[in-house]
Backbone as JSON Lines, residues from 0, in Angstrom:
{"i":0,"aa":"X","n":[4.9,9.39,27.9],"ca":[3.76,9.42,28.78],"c":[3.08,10.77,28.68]}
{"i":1,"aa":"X","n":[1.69,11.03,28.6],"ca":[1.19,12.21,28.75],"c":[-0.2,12.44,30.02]}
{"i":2,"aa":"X","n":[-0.15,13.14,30.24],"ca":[-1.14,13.42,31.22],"c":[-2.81,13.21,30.2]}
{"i":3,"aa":"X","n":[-3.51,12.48,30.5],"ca":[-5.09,12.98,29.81],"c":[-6.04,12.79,30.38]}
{"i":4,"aa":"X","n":[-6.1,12.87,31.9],"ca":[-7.0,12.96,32.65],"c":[-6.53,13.73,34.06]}
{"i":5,"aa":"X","n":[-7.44,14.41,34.77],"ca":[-7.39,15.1,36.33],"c":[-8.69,14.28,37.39]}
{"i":6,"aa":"X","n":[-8.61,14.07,38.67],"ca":[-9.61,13.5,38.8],"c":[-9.31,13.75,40.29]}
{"i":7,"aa":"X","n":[-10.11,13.74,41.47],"ca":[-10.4,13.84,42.86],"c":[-11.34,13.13,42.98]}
{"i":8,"aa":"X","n":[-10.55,12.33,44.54],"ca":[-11.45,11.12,44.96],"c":[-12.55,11.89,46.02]}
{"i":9,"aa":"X","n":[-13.72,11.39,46.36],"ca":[-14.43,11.95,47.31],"c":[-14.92,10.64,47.57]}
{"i":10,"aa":"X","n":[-14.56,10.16,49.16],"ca":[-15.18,8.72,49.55],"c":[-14.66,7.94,48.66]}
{"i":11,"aa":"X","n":[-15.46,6.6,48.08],"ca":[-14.82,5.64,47.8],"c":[-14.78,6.13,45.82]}
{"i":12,"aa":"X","n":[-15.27,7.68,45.35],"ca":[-15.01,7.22,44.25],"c":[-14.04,8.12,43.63]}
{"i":13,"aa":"X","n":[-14.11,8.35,42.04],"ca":[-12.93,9.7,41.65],"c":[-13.86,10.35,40.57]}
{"i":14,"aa":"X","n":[-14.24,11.67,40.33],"ca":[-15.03,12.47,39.91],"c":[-13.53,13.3,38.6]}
{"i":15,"aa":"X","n":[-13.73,13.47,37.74],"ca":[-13.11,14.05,36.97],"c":[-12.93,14.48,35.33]}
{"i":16,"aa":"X","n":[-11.78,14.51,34.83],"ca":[-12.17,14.96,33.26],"c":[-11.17,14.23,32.39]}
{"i":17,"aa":"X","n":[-11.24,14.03,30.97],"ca":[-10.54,12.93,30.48],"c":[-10.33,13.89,29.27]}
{"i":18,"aa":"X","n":[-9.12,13.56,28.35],"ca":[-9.12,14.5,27.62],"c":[-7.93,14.79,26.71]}
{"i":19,"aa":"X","n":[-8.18,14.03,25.29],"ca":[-7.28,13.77,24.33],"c":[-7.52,14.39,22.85]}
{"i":20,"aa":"X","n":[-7.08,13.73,21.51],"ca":[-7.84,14.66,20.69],"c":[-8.83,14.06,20.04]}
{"i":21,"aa":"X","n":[-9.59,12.99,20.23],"ca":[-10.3,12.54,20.24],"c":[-11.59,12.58,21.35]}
{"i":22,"aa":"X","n":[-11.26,12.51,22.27],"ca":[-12.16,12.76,23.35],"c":[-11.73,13.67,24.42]}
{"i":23,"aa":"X","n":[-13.59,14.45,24.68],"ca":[-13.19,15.47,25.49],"c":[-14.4,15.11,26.41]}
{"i":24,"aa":"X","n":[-13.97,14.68,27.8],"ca":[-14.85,14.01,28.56],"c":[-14.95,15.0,29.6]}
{"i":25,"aa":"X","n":[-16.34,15.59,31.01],"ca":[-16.24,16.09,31.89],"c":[-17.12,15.1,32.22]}
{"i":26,"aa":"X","n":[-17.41,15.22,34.05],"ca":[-17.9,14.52,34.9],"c":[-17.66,12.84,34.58]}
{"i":27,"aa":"X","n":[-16.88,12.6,34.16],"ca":[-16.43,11.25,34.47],"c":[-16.58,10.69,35.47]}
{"i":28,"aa":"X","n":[-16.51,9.48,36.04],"ca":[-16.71,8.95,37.47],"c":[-16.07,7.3,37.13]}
{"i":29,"aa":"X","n":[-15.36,7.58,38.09],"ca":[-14.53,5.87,38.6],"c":[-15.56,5.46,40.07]}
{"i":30,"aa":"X","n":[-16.16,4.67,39.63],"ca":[-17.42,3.89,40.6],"c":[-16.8,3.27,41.4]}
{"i":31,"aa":"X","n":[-17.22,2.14,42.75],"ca":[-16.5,1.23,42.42],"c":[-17.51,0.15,42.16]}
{"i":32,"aa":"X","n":[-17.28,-0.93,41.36],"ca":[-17.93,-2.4,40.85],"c":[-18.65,-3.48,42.41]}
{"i":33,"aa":"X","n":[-19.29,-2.78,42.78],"ca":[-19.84,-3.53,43.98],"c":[-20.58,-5.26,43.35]}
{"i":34,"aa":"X","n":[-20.61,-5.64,42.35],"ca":[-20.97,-6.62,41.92],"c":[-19.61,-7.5,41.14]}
{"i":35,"aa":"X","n":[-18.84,-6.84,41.34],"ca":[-17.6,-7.67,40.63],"c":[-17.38,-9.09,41.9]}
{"i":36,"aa":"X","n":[-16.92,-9.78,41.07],"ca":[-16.6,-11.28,41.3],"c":[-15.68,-12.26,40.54]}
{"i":37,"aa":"X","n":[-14.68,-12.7,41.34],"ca":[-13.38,-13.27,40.91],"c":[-12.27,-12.34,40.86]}
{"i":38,"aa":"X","n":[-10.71,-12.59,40.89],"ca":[-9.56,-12.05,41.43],"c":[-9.32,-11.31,40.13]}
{"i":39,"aa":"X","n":[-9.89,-11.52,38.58],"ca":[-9.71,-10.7,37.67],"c":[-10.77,-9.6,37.23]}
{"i":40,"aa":"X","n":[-11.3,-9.92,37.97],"ca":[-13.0,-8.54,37.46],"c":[-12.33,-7.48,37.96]}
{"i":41,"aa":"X","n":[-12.84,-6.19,37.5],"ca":[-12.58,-4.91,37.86],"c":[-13.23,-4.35,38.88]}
{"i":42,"aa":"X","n":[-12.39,-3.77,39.63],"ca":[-12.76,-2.7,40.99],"c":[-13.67,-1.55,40.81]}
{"i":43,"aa":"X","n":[-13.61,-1.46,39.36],"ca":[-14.32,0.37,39.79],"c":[-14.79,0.3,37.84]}
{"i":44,"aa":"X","n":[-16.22,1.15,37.72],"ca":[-16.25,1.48,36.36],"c":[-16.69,2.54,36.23]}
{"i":45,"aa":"X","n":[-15.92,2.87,35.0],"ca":[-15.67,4.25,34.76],"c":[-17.01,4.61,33.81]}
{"i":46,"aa":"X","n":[-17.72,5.55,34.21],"ca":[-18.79,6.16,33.77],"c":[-18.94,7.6,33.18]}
{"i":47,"aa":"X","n":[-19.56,8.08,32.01],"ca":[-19.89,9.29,31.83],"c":[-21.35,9.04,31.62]}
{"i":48,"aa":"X","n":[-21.98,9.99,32.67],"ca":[-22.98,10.1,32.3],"c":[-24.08,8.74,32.7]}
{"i":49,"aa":"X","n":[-25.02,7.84,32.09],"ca":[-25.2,7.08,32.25],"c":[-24.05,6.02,31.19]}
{"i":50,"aa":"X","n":[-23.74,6.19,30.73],"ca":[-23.09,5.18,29.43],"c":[-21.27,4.6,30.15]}
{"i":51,"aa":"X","n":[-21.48,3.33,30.25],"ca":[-19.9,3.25,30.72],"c":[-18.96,3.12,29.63]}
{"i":52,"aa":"X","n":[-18.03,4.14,29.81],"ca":[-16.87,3.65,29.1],"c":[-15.56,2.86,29.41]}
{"i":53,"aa":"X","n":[-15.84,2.33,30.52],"ca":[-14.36,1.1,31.1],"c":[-14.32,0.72,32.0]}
{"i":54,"aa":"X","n":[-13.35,0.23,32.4],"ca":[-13.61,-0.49,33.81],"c":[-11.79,-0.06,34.33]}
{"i":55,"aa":"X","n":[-11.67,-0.46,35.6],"ca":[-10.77,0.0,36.69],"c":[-10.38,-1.19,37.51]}
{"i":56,"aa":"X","n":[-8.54,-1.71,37.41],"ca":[-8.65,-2.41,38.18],"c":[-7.34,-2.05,39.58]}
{"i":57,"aa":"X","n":[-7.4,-2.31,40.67],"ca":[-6.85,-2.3,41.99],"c":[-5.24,-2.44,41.26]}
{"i":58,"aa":"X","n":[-4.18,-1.79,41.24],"ca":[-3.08,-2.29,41.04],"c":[-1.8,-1.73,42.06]}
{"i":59,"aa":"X","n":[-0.75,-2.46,42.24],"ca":[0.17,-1.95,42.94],"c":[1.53,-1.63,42.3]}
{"i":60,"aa":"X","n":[2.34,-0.65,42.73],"ca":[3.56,-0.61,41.95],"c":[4.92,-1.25,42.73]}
{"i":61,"aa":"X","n":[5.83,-1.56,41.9],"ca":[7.07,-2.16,42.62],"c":[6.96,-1.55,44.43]}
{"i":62,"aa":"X","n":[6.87,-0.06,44.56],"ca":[7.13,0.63,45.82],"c":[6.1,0.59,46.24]}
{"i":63,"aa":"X","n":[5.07,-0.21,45.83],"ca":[3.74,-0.8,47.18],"c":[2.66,0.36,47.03]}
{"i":64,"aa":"X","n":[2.95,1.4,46.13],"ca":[1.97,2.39,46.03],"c":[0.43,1.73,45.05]}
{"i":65,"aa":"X","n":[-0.74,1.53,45.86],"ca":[-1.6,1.32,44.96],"c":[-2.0,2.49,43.65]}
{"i":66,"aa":"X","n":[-2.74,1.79,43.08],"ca":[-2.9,2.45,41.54],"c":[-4.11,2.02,40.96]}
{"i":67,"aa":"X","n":[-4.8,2.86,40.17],"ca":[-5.7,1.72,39.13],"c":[-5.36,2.11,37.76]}
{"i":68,"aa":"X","n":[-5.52,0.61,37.13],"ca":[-5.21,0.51,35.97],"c":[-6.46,0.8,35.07]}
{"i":69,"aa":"X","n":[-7.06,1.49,33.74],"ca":[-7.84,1.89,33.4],"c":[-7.86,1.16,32.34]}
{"i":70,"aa":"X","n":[-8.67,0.46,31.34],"ca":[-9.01,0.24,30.05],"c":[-10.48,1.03,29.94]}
{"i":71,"aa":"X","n":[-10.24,1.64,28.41],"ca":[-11.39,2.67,28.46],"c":[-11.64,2.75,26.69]}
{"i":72,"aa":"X","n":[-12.71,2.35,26.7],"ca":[-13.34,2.0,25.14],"c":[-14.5,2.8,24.59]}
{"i":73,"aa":"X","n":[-14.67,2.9,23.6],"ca":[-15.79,3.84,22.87],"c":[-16.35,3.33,21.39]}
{"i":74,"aa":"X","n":[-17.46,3.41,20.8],"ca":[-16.93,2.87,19.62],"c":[-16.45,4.29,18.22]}
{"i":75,"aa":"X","n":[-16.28,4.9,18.93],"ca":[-15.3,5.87,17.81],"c":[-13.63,5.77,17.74]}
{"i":76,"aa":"X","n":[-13.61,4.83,19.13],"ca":[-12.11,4.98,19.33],"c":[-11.64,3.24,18.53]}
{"i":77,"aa":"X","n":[-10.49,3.58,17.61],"ca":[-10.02,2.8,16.78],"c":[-9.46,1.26,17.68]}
{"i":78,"aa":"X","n":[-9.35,1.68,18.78],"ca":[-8.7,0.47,19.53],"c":[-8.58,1.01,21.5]}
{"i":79,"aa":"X","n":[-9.36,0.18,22.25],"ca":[-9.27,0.63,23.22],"c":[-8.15,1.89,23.99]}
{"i":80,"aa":"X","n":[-8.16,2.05,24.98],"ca":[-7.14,3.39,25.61],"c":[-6.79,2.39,27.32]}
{"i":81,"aa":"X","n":[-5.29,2.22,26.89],"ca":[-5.02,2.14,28.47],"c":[-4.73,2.97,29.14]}
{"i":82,"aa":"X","n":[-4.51,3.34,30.57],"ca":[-4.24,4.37,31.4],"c":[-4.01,3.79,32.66]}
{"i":83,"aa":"X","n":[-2.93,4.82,33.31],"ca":[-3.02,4.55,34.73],"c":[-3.57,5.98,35.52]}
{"i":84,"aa":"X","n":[-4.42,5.34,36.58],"ca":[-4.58,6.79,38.04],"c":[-3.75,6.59,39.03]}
{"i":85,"aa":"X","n":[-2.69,7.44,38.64],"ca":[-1.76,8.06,40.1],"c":[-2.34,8.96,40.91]}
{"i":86,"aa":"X","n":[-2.11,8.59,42.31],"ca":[-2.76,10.15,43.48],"c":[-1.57,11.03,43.1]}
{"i":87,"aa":"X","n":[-1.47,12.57,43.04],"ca":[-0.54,13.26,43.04],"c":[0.37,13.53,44.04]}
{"i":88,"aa":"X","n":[1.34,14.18,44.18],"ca":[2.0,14.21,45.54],"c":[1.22,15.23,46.87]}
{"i":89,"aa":"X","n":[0.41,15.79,45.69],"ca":[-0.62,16.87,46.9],"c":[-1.17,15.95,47.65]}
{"i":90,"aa":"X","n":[-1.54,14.69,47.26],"ca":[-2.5,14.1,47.63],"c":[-3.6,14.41,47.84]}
{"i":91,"aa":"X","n":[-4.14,15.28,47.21],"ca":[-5.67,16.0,47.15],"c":[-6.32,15.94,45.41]}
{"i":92,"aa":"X","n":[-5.27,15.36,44.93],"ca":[-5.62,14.8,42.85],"c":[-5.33,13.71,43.07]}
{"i":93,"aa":"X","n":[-5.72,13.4,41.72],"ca":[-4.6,12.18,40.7],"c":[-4.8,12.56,39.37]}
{"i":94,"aa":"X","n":[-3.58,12.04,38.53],"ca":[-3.35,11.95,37.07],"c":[-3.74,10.87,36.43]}
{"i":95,"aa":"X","n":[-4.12,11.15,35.4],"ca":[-4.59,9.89,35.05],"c":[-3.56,9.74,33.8]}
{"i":96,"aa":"X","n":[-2.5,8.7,33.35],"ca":[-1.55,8.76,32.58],"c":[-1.56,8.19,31.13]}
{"i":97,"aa":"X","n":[-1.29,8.41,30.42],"ca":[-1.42,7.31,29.09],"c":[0.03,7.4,29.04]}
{"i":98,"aa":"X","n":[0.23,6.29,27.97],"ca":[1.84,5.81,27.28],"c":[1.33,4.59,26.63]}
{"i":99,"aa":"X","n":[2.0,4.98,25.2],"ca":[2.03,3.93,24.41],"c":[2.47,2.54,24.44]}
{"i":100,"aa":"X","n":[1.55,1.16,24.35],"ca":[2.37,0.01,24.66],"c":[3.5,-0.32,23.89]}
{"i":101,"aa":"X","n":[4.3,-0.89,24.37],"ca":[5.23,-1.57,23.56],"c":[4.95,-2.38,23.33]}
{"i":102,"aa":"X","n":[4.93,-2.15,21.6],"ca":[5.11,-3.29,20.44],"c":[6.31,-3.79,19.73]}
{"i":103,"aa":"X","n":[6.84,-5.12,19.72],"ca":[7.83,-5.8,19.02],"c":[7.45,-5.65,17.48]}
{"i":104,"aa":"X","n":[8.13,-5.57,17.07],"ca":[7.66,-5.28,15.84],"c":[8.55,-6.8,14.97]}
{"i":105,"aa":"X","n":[8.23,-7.1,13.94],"ca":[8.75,-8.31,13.35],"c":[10.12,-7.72,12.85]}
{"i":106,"aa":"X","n":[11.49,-8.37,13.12],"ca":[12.37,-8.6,12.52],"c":[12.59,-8.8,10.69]}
């Protein structure tokens, strides 16, 4: 798992920076999707600038802590980026996390 994002919520959204070796993002913004519709659309989209790069959805963990789950796309990037936003324990951040999926690989 690595850290590649910092972000603070103000009201309903999260203002922050994203940041791998591929991309080096400031003023980011997790919106939230006031036009989303149905139990799978996303909660919140993630914006730089005017141009969106992903969307955000409401998630919970085993211990009931909500979360959002991030998919975040570009077209330089070879294959989308998942992520999660944790609040920190300050509770005045969150992290935004990557980790590689697990792939089965063929026998």
């Amino acid at each position: 798992m690595a850290t590649i994002g910092t972000f603070k919520k103000t009201g309903t959204e999260y203002t922050g920076e994203i940041f791998t070796l591929s991309l080096q993002a400031k003023g980011v913004r997790l919106v939230p999707d006031l036009r989303a519709s149905g139990e799978n659309a996303p909660s919140h989209r993630v914006l730089v600038g005017r141009a969106e790069i992903g969307a955000a959805w409401t998630k919970k963990s085993n211990e009931g802590r909500e979360y959002l789950g991030l998919k975040l796309d570009d077209p330089s990037f070879a294959a989308p980026i998942y992520a999660n936003l944790f609040d920190d324990e300050d509770g005045e951040s969150s992290s935004l996390i990557w980790s590689r999926p697990n792939t089965r690989r063929g026998d």
